[in-house]
N, C-alpha and C positions, 0 to 999 in steps of 0.2 A: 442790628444794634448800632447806632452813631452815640458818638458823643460831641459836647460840641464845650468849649471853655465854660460858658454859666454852669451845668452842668454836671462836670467831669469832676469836681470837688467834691461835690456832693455823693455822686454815682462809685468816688471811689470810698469816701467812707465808708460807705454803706457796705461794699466790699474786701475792705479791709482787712476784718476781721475772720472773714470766710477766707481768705487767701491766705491768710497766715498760716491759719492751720491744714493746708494742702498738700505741704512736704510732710504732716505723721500722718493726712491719710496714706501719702504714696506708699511710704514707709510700711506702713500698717498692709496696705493692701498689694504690695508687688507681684503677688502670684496671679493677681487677676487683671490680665493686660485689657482689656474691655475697659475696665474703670481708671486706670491708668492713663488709657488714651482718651479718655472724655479728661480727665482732672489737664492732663498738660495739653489739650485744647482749648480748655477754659484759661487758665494760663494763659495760653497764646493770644488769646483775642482779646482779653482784658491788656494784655501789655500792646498790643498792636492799636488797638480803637486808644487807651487811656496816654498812652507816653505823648504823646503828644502835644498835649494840653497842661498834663500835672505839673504842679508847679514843683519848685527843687525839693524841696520836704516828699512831697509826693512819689520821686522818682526815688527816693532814698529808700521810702519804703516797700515801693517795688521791688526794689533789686537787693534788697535783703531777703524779700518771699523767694527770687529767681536763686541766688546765688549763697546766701549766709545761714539759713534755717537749714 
């Protein structure tokens, strides 16, 4: 999966909304480390491929999905 600037605006919309609510699946599902380690992979690569590119708004609402939820 790349991302590339045209792109990454769009790509993270679309995920947005999936990522925000990732901390009450964790929440929700802590006893099952399986699911756990797929949700903070996805995480990972969404923040590794997208930081890059997102613009400041962008990064703001990443690092609320990482740190603030």
């Amino acid at each position: 999966m790349g991302s590339q600037v045209a792109t990454v605006q769009m790509l993270f919309a679309s995920l947005q909304p999936v990522l925000r609510e990732l901390p009450k699946l964790i929440h929700a599902a802590h006893n099952y480390n399986l699911i756990i380690e797929l949700i903070l992979e996805l995480l990972s690569t969404c923040a590794r491929i997208m930081l890059i590119f997102l613009s400041q708004v962008g990064l703001v609402a990443i690092i609320k999905v990482f740190f603030i939820d």
